[in-house]
N, C-alpha and C positions, 0 to 999 in steps of 0.2 A: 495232704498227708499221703504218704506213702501207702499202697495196700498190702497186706499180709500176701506170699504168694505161697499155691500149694507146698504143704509139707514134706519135705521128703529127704529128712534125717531123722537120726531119733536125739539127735544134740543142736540144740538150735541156740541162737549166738542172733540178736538183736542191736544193734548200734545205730548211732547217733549221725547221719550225714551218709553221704556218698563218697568222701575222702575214707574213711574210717572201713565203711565195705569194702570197696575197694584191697585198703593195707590189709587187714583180718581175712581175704576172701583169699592173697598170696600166704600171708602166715599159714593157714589152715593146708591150703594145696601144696608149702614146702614142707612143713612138718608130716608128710605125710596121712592128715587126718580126712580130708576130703569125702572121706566114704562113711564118715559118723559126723562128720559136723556142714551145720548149713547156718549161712550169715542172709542175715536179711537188714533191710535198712528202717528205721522208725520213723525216720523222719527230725524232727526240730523236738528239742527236749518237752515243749508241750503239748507234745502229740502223741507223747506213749500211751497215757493212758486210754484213750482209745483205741491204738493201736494193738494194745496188749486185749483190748476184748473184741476186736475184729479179727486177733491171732486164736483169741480161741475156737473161732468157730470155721477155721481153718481148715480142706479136708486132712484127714492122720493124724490131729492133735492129738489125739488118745495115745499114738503113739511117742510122742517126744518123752525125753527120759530126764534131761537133763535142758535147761535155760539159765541163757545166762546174758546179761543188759551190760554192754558197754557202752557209754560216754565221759566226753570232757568236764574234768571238774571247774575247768573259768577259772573265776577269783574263790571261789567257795567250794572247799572238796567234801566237805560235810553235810552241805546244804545239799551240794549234788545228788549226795548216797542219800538224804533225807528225800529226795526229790523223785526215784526212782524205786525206795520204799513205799511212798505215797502211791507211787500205781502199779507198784506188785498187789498191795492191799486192798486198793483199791478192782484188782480184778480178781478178789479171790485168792489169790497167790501165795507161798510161803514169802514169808521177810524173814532177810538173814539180818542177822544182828551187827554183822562188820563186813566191809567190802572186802571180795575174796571168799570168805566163809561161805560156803553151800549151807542149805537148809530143804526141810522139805522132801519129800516123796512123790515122783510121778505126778508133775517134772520137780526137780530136783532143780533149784534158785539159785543162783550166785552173782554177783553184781562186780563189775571192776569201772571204778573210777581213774580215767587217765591226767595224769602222768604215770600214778600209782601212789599210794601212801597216803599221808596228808598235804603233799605239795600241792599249789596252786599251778595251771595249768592245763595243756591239750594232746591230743596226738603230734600238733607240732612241735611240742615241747620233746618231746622224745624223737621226732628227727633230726629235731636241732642236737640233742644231746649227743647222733650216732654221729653227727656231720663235726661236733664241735672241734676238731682238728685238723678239720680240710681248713688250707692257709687262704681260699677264696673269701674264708669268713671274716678277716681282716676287711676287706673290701663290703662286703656287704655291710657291718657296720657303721662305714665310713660312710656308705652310700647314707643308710638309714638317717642318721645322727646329721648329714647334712641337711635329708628331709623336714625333720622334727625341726631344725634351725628355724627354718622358711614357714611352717604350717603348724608346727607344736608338736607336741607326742600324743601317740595314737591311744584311742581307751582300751582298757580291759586287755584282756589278749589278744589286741588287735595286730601287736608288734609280735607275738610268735608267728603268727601268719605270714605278716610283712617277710620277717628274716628269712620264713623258711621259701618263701618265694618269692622273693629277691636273691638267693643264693640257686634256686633252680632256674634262672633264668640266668644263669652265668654259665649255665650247662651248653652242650653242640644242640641242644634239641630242648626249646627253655621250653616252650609251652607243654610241657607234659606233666600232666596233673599226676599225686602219689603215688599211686596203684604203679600207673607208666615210670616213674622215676625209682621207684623198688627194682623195675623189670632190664630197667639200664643199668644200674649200679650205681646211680648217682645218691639211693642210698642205703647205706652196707645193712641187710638183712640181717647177718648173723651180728652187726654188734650188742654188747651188753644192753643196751640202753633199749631195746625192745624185749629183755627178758620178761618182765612184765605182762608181755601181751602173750609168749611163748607160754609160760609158764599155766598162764591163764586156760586157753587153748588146749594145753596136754592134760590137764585134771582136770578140763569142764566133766 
């Protein structure tokens, strides 16, 4: 497990993986927010809750104003938000009652389950979404779907994964993990399909 590092925003922003810091760590520094919000990484979804009480003994905690827990909801967006209620609660924490809704006083709670909404799904789900017009995507599912022929189809959201890195790898510079592929343009920041995380970010 990841460890909490010194505090030092008063908006602090907890997510799921080092793909997802990464994206949230460029959102934050284009929107301009960089100087009130700090992203940290939790680690594997079973590792918040201790996470979350190794956060609190964090130096500055007294000062954060506002937290807020991003992860992927997988196949269950309900289970997810039930999942990340369980160790807000478990540390003490306010529990928002719906993903998105803040709750809570010093710090102030808010949960966002990815893709957004009740869709099933990840972070890759929404790159997929901003990419879903680049005509390379034709190719990658050809590629994919011949895969699955030979070995079967992949579990869970194993195949957002699959597409959305099998289509960076048709890039001038395949090996470059999200964060890097945000920074080349291979994937459009400003499209709709990250409103979500944007939206999320400017009213933490």
């Amino acid at each position: 497990m990841p460890g909490p590092r010194g505090i030092e925003r008063p908006k602090q922003v907890l997510v799921e993986g080092n793909d997802c810091l990464a994206v949230l760590r460029r959102f934050v520094d284009r929107l301009g927010l960089a100087d009130m919000i700090q992203v940290q990484d939790f680690g594997g979804t079973s590792e918040l809750r201790r996470f979350l009480r190794a956060f609190q003994s964090a130096s500055n905690y007294d000062q954060v104003t506002s937290l807020g827990i991003v992860r992927d909801a997988e196949n269950d967006p309900e289970g997810a938000f039930r999942s990340v209620c369980d160790a807000l609660q478990y540390a003490g924490l306010a529990v928002p009652a719906n993903p998105i809704l803040p709750t809570g006083i010093k710090p102030r709670t808010s949960v966002l389950i990815l893709p957004g909404g009740t869709r099933v799904g990840n972070l890759e789900s929404l790159c997929l979404q901003a990419v879903a017009a680049d005509p390379a995507m034709a190719c990658v599912d050809a590629f994919l779907q011949c895969v699955e022929n030979l070995s079967g189809p992949w579990a869970g959201m194993m195949r957002e994964k699959a597409r959305l890195r099998a289509l960076l790898a048709s890039r001038r510079r395949p090996h470059l993990l999200l964060g890097y592929a945000l920074d080349e343009g291979y994937l459009p920041w400003e499209s709709p399909a990250f409103d979500p995380i944007k939206q999320y970010l400017t009213d933490l």
